[in-house]
C-alpha positions as a printed NumPy array, in Angstrom:
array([[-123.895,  -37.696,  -63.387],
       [-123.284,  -34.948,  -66.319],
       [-125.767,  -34.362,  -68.309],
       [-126.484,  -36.203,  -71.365],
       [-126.804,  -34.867,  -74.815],
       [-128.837,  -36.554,  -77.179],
       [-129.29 ,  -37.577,  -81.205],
       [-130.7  ,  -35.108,  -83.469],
       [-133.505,  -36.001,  -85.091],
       [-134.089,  -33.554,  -88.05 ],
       [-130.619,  -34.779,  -90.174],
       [-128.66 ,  -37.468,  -90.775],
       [-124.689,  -37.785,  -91.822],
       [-122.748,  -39.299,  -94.202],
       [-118.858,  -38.714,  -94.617],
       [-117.11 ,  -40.341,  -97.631],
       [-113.04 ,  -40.89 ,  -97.2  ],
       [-111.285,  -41.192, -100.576],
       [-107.973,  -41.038, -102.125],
       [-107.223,  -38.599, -105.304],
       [-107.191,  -39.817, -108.423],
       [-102.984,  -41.004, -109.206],
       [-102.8  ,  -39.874, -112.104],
       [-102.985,  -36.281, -110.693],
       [-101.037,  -34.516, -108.168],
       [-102.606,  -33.272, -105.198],
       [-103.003,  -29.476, -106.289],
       [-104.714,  -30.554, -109.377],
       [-106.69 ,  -33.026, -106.837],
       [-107.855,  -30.293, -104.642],
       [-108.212,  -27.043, -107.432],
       [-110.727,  -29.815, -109.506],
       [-112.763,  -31.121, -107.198],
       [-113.017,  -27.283, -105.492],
       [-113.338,  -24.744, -108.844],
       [-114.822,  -27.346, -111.369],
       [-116.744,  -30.844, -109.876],
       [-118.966,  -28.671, -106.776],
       [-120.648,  -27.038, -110.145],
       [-121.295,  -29.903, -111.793],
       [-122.76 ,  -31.73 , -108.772],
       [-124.655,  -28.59 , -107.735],
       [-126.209,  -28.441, -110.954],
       [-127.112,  -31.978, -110.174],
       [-127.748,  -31.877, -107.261],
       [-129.94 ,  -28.399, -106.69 ],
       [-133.86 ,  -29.586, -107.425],
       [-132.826,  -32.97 , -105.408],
       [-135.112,  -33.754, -102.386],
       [-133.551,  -33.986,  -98.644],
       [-130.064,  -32.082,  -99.081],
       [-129.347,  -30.403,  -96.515],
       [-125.954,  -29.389,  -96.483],
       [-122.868,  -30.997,  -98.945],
       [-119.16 ,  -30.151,  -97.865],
       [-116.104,  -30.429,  -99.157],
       [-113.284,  -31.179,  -96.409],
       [-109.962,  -30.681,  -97.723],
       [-106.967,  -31.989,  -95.798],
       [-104.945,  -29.316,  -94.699],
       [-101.584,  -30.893,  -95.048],
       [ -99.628,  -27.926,  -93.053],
       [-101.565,  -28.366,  -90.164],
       [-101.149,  -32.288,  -90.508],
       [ -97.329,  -31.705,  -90.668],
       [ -97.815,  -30.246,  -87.416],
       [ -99.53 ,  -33.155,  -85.94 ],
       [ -97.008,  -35.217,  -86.379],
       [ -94.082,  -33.363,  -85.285],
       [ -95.831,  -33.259,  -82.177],
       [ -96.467,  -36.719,  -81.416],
       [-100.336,  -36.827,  -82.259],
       [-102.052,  -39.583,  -83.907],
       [-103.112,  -38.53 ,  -87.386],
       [-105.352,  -40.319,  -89.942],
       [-103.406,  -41.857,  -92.709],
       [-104.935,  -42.968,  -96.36 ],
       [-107.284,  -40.223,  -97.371],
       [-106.98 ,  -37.002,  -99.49 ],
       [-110.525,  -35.546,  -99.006],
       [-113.431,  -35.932,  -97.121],
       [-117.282,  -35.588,  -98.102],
       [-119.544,  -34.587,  -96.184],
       [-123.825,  -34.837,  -96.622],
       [-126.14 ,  -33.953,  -94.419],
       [-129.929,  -35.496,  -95.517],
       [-133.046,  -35.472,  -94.302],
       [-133.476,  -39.426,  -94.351],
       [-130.856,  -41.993,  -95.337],
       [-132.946,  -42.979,  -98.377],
       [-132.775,  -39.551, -100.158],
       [-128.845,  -40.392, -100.518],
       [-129.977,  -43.817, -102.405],
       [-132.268,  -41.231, -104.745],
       [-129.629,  -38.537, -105.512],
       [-126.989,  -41.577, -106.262],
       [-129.332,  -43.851, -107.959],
       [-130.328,  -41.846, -111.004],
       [-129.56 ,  -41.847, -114.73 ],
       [-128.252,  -38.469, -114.637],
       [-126.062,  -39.133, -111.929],
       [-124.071,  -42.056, -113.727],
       [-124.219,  -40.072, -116.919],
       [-122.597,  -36.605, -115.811],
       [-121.841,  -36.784, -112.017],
       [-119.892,  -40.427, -111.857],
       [-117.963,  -39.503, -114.829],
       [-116.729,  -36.19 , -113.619],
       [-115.813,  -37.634, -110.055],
       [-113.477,  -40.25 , -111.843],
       [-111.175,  -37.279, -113.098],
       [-110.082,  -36.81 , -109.858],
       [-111.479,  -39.457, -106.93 ],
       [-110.306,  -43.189, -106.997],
       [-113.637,  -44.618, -105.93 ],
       [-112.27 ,  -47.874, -105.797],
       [-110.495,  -47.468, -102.614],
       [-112.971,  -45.314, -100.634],
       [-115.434,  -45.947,  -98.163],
       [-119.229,  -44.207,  -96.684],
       [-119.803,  -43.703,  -93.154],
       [-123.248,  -43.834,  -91.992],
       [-123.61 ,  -41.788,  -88.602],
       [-126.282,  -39.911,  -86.335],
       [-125.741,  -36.249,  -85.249],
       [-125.21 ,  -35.178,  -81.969],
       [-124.755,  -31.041,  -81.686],
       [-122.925,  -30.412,  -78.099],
       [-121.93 ,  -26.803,  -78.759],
       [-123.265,  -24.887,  -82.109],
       [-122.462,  -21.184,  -81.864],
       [-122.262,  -20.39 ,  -85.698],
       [-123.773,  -17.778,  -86.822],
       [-127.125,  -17.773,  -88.494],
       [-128.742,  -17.094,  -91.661],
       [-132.084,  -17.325,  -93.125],
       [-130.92 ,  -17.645,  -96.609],
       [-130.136,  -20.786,  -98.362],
       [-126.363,  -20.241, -100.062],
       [-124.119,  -22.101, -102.752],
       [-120.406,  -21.187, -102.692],
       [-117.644,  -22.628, -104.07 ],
       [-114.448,  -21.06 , -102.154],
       [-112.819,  -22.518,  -98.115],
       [-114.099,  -21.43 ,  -95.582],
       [-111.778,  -18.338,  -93.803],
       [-114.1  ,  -17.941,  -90.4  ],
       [-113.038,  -21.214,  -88.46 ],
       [-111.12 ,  -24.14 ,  -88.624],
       [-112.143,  -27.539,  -88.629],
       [-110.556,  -31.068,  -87.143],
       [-111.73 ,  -34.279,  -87.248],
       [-111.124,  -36.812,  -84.703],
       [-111.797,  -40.498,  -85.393],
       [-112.186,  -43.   ,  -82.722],
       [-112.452,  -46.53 ,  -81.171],
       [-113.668,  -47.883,  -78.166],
       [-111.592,  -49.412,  -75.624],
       [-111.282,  -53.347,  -75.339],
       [-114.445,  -54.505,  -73.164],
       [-116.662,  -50.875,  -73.648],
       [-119.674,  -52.004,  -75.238],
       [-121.221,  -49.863,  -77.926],
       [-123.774,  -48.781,  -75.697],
       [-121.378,  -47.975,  -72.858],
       [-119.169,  -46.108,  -75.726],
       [-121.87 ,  -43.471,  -76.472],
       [-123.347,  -42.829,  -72.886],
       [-119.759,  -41.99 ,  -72.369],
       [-119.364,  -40.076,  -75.143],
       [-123.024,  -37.958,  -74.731],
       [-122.17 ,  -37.602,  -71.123],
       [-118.577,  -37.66 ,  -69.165],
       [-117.068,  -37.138,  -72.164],
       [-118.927,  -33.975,  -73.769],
       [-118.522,  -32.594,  -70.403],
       [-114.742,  -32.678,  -69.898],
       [-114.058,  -31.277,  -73.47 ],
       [-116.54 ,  -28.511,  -72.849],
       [-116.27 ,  -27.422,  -69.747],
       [-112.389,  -28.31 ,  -68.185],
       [-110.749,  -27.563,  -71.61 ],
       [-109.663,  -23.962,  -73.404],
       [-110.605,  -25.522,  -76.513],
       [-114.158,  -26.08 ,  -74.95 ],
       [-114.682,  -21.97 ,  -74.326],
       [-113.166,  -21.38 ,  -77.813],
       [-115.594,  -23.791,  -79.953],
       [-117.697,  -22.844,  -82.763],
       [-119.11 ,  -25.698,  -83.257],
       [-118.561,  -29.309,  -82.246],
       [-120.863,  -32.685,  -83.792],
       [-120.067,  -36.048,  -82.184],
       [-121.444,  -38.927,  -85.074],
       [-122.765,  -42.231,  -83.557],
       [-122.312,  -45.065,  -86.3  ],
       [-125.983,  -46.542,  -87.884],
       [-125.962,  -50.033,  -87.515],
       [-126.113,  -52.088,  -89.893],
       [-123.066,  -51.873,  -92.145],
       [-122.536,  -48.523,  -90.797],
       [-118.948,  -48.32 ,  -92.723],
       [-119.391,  -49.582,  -96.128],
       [-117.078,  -49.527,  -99.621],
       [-118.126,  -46.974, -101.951],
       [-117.306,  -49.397, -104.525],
       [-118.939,  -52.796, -104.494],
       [-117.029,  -55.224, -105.658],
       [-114.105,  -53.586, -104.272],
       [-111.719,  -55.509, -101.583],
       [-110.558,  -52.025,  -99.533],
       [-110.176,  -52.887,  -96.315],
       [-112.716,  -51.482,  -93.643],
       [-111.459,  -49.228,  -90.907],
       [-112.452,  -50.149,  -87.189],
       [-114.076,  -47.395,  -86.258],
       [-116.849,  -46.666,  -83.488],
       [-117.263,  -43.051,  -83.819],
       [-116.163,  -39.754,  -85.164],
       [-116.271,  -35.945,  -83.594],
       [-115.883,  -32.711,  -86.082],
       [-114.9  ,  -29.388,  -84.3  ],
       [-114.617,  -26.057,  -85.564],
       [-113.01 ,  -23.672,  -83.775],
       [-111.347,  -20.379,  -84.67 ],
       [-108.326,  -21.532,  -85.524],
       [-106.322,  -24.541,  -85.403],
       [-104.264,  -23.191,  -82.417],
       [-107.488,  -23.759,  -80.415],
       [-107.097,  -27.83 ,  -81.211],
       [-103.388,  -27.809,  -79.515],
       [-103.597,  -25.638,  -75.93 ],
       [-100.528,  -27.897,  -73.94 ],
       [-102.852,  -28.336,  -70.868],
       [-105.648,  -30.086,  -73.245],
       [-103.439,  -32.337,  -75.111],
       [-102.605,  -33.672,  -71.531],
       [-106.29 ,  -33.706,  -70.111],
       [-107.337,  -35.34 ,  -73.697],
       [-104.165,  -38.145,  -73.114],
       [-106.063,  -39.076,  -69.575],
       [-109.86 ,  -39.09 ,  -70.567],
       [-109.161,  -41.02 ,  -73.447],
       [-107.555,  -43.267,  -71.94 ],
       [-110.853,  -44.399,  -69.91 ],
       [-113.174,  -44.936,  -73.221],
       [-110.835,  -45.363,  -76.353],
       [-108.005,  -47.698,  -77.375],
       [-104.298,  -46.152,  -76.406],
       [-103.111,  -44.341,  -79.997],
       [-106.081,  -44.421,  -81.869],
       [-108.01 ,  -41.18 ,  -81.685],
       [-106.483,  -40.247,  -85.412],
       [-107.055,  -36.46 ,  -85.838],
       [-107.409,  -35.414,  -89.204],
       [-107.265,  -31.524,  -89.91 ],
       [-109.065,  -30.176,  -92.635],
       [-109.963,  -26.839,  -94.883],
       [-113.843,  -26.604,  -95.713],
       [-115.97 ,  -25.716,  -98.425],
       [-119.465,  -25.656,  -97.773],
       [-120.762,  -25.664, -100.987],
       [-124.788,  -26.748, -100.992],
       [-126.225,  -25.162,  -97.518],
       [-129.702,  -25.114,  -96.872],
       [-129.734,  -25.241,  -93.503],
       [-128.171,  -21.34 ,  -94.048],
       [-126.394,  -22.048,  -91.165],
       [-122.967,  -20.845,  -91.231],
       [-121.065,  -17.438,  -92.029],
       [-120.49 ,  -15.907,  -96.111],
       [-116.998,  -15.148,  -94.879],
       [-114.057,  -16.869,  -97.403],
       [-112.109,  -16.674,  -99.958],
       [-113.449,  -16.458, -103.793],
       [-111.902,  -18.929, -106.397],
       [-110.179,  -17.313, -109.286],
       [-112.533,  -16.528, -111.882]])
């Protein structure tokens, strides 16, 4: 039997999938929300209790291209990703449930997010490989990150697997193969698997909205040193046959992304990057 990795217990996650706003194109999308919405929410956001860490995950639509021409299974339907790390679930319900929030954050996030159409994933943290390098300092930065590259990887279970059965695979035989029998296992920098939190662990963002909820049973995020490291030829074909034991034929959508860690107070990753124009 491999050996099993288990839940953190010092963090939870939460990953928000949305679309732009339409009304602007997707360089305006991405230069906003990067150079002129991470101030205002850090402003907000920066005497708040339980904020760990706050991303920004920007799809890198070059390396999605690249997906595709290859045959992969990319996620569709998105233009960003959010990601929170929190001490507790319920400090999330404090930073979103205040007066200051709807009267300065909410308004600046309609200039360029359609929150109608996007949806919050609730998930535990499991760290299989973390070798980032580490600071003692708490940081704010507001450029993408140049010292790794980061792919997401959503998933569902196969036909009969309970949800049970789905994460002892996934902590175990699973975490094993992609560590140890792949190149892409000796080049990690980091690599989270995120167990859904039951109930409602996919919800809409907006309430009375009709979105449609994705079928999803769990979600991975490596980083690696570049995206080469994602696409070795002898891993896409060990990947092919080990998913094909715990996941539904098709489905694991990979979704490649830039990142911006913006809020860190874990001080947990490297200063290296890019500065925004001034």
């Amino acid at each position: 039997m491999p050996a099993r990795h288990t839940i953190r217990t010092d963090r939870v996650r939460i990953l928000i999938f949305f679309e732009r706003n339409p009304s602007i194109s997707y360089e305006e999308f991405g230069q906003y929300w990067l150079h002129e919405h991470s101030k205002v929410f850090t402003r907000y956001a920066e005497d708040k209790k339980g904020l760990i860490k706050y991303e920004q995950l920007h799809i890198n639509q070059e390396e999605k291209a690249r997906l595709k021409n290859l045959g992969l299974p990319v996620l569709e339907g998105y233009d960003g990703v959010v990601l929170f790390d929190l001490e507790s679930f319920d400090h999330i319900s404090a930073i979103w449930s205040s007066p200051e929030y709807f009267s300065v954050v909410a308004p600046d996030e309609a200039k360029f997010c359609n929150r109608k159409t996007a949806i919050m994933v609730r998930l535990k943290v499991a760290t299989i490989v973390d070798r980032e390098k580490v600071s003692q300092t708490k940081s704010t930065s507001y450029y993408v990150r140049e010292d790794s590259s980061r792919m997401m990887v959503v998933l569902s279970r196969k036909e009969g697997m309970s949800a049970e059965e789905f994460t002892e695979f996934a902590l175990g035989e699973h975490a094993r193969v992609l560590c140890e029998d792949t190149q892409m296992g000796k080049e990690l920098i980091k690599y989270d698997q995120l167990h859904l939190v039951f109930p409602d662990p996919i919800s809409r963002l907006d309430e009375v909205s009709s979105v449609p909820l994705p079928e999803w049973d769990g979600l991975e995020i490596l980083d690696a040193p570049s995206f080469d490291s994602f696409l070795h030829p002898q891993d896409l074909k060990l990947y092919s046959e080990s998913d094909a034991k715990w996941t539904v034929p098709g489905k694991c959508f990979r979704l490649p992304v830039n990142v911006a860690t913006i809020i860190d107070n874990d001080g947990h990753h490297s200063t290296m990057g890019t500065a925004p124009p001034s």
